[in-house]
RONU-65910 format. One record per residue (C-alpha): x negated, z negated, y negated; residue in one letter. Coordinates in Angstrom, 3 decimals. Layout:
REM residues N
<node X="X" Z="Z" Y="Y" aa="A"/>
...
This chain:
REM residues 222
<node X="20.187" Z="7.905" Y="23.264" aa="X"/>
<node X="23.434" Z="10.149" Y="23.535" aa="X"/>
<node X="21.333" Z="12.761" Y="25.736" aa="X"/>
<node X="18.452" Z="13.230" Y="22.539" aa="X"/>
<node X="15.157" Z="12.967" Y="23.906" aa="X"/>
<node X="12.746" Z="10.977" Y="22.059" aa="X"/>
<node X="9.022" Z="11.128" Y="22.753" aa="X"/>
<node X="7.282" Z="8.180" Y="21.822" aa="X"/>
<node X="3.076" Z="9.465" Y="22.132" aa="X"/>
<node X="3.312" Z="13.497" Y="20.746" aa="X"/>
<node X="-0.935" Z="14.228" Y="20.076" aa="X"/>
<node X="-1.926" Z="17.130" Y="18.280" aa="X"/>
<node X="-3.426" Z="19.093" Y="21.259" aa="X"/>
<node X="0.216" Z="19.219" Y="22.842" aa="X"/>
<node X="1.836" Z="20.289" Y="20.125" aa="X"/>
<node X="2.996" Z="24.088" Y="19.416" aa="X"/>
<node X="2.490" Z="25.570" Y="16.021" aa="X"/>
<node X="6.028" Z="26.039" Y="15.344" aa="X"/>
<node X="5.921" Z="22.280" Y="15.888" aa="X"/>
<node X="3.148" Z="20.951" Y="13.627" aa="X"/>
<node X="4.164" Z="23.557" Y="10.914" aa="X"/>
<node X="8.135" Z="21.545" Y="10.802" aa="X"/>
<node X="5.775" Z="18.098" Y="11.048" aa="X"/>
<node X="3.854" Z="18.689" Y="8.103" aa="X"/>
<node X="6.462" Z="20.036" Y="6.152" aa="X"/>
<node X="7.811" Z="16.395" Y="6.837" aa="X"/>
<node X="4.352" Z="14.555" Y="5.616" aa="X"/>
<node X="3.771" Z="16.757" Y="2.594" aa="X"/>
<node X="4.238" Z="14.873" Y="-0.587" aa="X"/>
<node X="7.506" Z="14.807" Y="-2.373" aa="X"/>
<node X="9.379" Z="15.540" Y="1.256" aa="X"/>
<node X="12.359" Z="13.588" Y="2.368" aa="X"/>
<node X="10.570" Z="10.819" Y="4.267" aa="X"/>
<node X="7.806" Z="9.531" Y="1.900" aa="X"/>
<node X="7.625" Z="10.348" Y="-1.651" aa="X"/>
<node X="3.704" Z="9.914" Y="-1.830" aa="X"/>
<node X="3.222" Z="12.003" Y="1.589" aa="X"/>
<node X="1.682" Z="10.876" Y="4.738" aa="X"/>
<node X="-1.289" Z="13.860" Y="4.284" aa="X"/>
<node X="-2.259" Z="15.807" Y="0.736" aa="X"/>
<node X="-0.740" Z="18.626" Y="-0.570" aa="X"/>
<node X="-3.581" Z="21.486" Y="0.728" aa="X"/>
<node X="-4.431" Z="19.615" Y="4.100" aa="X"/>
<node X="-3.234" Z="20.065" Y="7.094" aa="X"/>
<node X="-2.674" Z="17.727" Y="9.916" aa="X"/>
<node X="-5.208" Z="19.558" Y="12.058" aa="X"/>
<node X="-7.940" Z="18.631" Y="10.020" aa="X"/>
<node X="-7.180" Z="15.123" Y="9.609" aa="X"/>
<node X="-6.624" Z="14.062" Y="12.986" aa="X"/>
<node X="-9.974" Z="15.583" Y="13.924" aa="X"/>
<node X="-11.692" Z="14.027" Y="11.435" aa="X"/>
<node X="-10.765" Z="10.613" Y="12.381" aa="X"/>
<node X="-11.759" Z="11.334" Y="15.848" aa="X"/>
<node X="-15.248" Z="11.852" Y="14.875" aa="X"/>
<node X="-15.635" Z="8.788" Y="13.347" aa="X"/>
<node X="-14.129" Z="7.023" Y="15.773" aa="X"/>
<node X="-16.169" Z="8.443" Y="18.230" aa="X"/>
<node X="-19.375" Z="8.040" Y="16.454" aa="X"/>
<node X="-18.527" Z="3.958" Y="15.837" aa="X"/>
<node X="-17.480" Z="4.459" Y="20.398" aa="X"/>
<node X="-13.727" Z="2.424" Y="19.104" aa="X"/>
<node X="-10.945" Z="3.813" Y="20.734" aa="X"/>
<node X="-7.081" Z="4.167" Y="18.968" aa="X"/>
<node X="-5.624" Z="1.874" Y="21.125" aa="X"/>
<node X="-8.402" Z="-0.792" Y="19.930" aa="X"/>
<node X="-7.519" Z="-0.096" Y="16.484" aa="X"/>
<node X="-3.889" Z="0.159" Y="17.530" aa="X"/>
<node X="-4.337" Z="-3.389" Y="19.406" aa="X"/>
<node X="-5.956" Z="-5.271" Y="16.115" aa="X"/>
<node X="-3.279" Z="-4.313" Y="13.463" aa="X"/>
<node X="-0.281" Z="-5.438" Y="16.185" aa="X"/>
<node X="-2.378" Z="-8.536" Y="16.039" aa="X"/>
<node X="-2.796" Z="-9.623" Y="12.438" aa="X"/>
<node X="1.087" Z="-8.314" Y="12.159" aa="X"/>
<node X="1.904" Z="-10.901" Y="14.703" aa="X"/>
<node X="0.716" Z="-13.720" Y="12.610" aa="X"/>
<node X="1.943" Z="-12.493" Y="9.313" aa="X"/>
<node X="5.422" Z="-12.262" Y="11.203" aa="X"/>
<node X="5.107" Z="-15.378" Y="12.777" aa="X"/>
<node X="4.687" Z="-16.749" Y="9.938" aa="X"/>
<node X="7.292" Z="-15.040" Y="7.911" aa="X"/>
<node X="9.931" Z="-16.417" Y="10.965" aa="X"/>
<node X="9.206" Z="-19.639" Y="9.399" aa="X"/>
<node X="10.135" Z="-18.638" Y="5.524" aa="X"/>
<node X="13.251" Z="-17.964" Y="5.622" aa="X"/>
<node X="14.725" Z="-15.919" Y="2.425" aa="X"/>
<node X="11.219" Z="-14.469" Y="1.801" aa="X"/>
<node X="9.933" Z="-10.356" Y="1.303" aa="X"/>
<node X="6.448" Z="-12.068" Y="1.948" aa="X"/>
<node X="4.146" Z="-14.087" Y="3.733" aa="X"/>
<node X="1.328" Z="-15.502" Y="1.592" aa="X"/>
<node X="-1.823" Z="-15.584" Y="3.206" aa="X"/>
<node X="-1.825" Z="-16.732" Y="6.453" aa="X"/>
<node X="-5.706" Z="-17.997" Y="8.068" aa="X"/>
<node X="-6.902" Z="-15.886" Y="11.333" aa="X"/>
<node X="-9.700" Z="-16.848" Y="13.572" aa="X"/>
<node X="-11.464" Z="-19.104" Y="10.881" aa="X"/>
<node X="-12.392" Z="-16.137" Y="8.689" aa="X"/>
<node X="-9.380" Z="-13.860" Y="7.974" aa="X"/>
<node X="-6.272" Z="-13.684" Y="5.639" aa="X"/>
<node X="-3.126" Z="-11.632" Y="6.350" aa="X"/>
<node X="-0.674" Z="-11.039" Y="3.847" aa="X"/>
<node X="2.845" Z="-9.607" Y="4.992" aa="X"/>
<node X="5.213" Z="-7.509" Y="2.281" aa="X"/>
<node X="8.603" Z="-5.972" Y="3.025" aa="X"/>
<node X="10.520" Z="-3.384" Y="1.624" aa="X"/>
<node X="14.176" Z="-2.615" Y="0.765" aa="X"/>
<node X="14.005" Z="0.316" Y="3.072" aa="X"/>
<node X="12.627" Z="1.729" Y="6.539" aa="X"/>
<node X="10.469" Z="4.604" Y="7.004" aa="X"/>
<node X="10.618" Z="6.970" Y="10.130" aa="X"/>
<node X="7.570" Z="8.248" Y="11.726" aa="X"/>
<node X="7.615" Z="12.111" Y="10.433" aa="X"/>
<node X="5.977" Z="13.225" Y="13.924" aa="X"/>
<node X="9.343" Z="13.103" Y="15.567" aa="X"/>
<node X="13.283" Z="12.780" Y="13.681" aa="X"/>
<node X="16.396" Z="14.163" Y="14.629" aa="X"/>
<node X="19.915" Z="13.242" Y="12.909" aa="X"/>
<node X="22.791" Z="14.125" Y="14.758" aa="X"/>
<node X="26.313" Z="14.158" Y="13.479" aa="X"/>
<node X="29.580" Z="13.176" Y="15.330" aa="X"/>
<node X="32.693" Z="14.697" Y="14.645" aa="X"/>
<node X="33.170" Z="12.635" Y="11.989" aa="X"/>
<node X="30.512" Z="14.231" Y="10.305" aa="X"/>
<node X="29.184" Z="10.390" Y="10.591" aa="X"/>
<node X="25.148" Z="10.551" Y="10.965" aa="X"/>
<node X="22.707" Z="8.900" Y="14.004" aa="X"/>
<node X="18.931" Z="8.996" Y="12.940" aa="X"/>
<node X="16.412" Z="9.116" Y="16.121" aa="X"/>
<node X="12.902" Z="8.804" Y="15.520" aa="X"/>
<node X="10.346" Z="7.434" Y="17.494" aa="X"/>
<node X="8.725" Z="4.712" Y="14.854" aa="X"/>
<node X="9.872" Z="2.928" Y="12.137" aa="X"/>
<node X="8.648" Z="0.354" Y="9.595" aa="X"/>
<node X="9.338" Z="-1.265" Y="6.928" aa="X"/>
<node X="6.521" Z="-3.574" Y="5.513" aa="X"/>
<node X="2.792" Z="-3.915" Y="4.362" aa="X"/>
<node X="0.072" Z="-5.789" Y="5.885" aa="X"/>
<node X="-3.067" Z="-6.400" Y="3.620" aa="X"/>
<node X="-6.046" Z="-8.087" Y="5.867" aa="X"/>
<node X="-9.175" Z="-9.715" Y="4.299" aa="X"/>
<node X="-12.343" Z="-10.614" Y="6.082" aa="X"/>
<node X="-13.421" Z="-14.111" Y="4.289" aa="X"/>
<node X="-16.914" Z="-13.560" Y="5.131" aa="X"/>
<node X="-17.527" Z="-10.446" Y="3.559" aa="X"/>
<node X="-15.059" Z="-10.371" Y="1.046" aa="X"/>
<node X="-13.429" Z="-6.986" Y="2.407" aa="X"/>
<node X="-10.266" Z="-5.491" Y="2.959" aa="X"/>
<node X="-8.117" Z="-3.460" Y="4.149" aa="X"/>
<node X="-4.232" Z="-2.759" Y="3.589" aa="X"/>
<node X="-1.591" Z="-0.529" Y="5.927" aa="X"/>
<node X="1.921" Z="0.172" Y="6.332" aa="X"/>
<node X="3.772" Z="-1.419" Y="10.037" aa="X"/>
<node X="3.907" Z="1.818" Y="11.308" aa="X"/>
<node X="0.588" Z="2.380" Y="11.346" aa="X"/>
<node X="-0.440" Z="0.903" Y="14.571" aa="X"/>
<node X="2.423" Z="3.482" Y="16.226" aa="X"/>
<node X="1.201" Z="6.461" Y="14.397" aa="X"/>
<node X="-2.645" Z="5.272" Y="15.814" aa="X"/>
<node X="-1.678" Z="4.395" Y="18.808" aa="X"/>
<node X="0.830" Z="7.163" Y="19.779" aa="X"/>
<node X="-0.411" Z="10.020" Y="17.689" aa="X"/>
<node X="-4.080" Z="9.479" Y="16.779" aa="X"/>
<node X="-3.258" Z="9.475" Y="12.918" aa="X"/>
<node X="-4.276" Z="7.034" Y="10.266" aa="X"/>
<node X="-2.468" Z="9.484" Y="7.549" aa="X"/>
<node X="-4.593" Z="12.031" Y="5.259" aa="X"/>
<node X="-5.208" Z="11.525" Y="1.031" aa="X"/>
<node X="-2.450" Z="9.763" Y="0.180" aa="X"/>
<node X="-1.843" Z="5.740" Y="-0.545" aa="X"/>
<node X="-0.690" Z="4.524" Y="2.512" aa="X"/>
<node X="-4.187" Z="5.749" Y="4.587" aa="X"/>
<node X="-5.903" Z="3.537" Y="6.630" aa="X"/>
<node X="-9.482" Z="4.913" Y="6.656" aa="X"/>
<node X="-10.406" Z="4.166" Y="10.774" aa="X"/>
<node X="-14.398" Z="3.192" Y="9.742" aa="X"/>
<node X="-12.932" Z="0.805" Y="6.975" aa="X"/>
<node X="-10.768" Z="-0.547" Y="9.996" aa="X"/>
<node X="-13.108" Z="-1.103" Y="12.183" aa="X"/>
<node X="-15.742" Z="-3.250" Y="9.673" aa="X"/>
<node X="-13.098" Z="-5.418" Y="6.958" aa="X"/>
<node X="-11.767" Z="-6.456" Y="11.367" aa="X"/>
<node X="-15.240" Z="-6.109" Y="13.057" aa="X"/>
<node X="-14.003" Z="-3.884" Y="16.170" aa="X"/>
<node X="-16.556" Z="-4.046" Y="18.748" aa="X"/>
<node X="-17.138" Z="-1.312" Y="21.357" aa="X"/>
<node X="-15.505" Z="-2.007" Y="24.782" aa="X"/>
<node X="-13.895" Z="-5.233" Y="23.861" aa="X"/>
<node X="-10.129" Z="-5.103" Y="25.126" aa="X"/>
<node X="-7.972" Z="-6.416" Y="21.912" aa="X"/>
<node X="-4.992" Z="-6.324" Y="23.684" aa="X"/>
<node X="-4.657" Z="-9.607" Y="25.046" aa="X"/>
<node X="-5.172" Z="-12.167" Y="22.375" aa="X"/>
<node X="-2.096" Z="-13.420" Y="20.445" aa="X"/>
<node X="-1.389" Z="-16.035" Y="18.060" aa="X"/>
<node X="-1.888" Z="-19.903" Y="19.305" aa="X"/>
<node X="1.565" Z="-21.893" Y="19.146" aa="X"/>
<node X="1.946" Z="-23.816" Y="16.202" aa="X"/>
<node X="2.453" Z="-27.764" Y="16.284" aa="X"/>
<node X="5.802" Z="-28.100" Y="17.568" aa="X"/>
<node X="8.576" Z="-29.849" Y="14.542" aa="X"/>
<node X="10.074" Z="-31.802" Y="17.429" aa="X"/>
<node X="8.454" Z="-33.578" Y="20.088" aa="X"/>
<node X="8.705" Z="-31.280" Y="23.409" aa="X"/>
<node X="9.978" Z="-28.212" Y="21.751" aa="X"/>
<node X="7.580" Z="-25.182" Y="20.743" aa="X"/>
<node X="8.476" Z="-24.238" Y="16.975" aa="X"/>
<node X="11.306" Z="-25.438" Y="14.499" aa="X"/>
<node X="14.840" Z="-24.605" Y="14.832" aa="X"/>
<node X="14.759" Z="-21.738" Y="12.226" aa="X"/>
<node X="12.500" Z="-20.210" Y="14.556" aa="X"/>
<node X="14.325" Z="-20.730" Y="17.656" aa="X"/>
<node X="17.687" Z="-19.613" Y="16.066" aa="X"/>
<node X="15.625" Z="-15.620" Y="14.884" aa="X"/>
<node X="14.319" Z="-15.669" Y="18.259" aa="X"/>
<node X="18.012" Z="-16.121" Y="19.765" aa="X"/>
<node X="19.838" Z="-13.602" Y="16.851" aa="X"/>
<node X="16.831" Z="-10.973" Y="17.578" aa="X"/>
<node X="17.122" Z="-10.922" Y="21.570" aa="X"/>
<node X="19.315" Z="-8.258" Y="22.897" aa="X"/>
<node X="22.923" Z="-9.317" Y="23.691" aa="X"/>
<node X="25.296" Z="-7.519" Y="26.074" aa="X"/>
C-alpha cells in the first residue's frame, strides 16, 4: 500500500469529530463520490447509524448476519453472471426454492466514503486507496411474499465494517426491510452456506470452460 494505512472496519464510536465531519462532507449529496449522497442533506451520520441499531436490536439480528445474507445472494447473481459472458446483468437467478436475485453493473466503481485517500507520485500521476468498492446492484425478491428489496455491492462492507445501511437517499437499504423480503432469523449463523455447484458441462469437471478460464484470469499472478 506504498506505506498508506487503510482501515478496513472504522465504527462511529471510534471515530473523532474532525473525522466524521470530513466523512459526511463525503456522503452529502452532490459530493464527489455519489451524486445522490449516501445520507440526506440535514442528517448526520450520527443519527443514522443509531437508528439502525435500534432496529436491529429490537428484531435481536446482528450486522454481520445482514452482512452474511447480501454476500450470499451476490454470490449467486455472480455465479451466474461468470456464466454470461458479455452481459451488465444477470436475469433472475432461483435461490433456495423461493427467491430471485437479479445482478446489474455499472460503467463505474464507487469508493466507500468512510475512508479515501489519493496520493500523487511525482508525476503528478494519481493512486486512489479506499477501503470498499463496488460497482453493481443486487435486487432480491422473496417469491412467497411477493417482497423486495434492492442494494448497491458495497453494501454488505459498509454493514459489515461500519454499521451503515446509508441515510434518505436511493441507494438505502432499510435493515427491518432486510431482515423480512430475506427472513433473518435470530442466532442463525449465515455465514456458512454458499451456492451448490452447478451440473458440470463436461463429465468430471465442475463448471464450463468460460468459467474455469474467469476463475484462472481473476486469481492473483506473481
Amino acid at each position: 500500500m506504498g506505506g498508506i494505512y487503510v482501515p478496513k472496519q472504522q465504527f462511529i464510536e471510534d471515530l473523532t469529530e474532525p473525522q466524521i465531519e470530513e466523512i459526511q462532507k463525503r456522503m452529502r449529496p452532490g459530493g464527489s463520490f455519489l451524486s445522490s449522497g449516501f445520507i440526506g442533506p440535514s442528517q448526520t451520520l450520527r443519527e443514522v447509524i443509531k437508528a439502525d441499531a435500534q432496529a436491529l436490536n429490537q428484531y435481536g439480528i446482528t450486522y454481520e448476519q445482514i452482512a452474511d445474507r447480501l454476500s450470499f445472494f451476490m454470490q449467486w447473481a455472480f455465479r451466474e453472471e461468470s456464466n454470461s459472458t458479455g452481459r451488465l446483468y444477470c436475469e433472475g437467478v432461483p435461490v433456495d426454492g423461493k427467491f430471485m436475485v437479479f445482478l446489474h453493473r455499472s460503467l463505474g466503481s464507487i469508493p466507500c466514503p468512510f475512508f479515501y485517500s489519493l496520493v500523487r507520485d511525482e508525476k503528478d500521476f494519481g493512486r486512489e486507496y479506499t477501503c470498499g468498492a463496488g460497482s453493481c446492484s443486487f435486487e432480491v425478491k422473496n417469491e412467497q411474499d411477493h417482497s423486495e428489496i434492492s442494494f448497491p455491492s458495497l453494501m454488505p462492507h459498509l454493514v459489515r465494517d461500519h454499521h451503515f445501511f446509508e441515510g434518505d437517499v436511493p441507494g438505502r437499504l432499510n435493515p427491518e426491510d432486510a431482515i423480512k423480503v430475506l427472513e433473518i432469523k435470530p442466532g442463525v449463523d449465515y455465514s456458512l452456506p454458499k451456492p451448490k455447484e452447478k451440473p458440470s458441462s463436461e463429465p468430471g469437471k465442475k463448471g464450463n470452460w468460460i468459467s474455469l478460464l474467469l476463475k484462472f484470469l481473476r486469481a492473483p499472478h506473481p
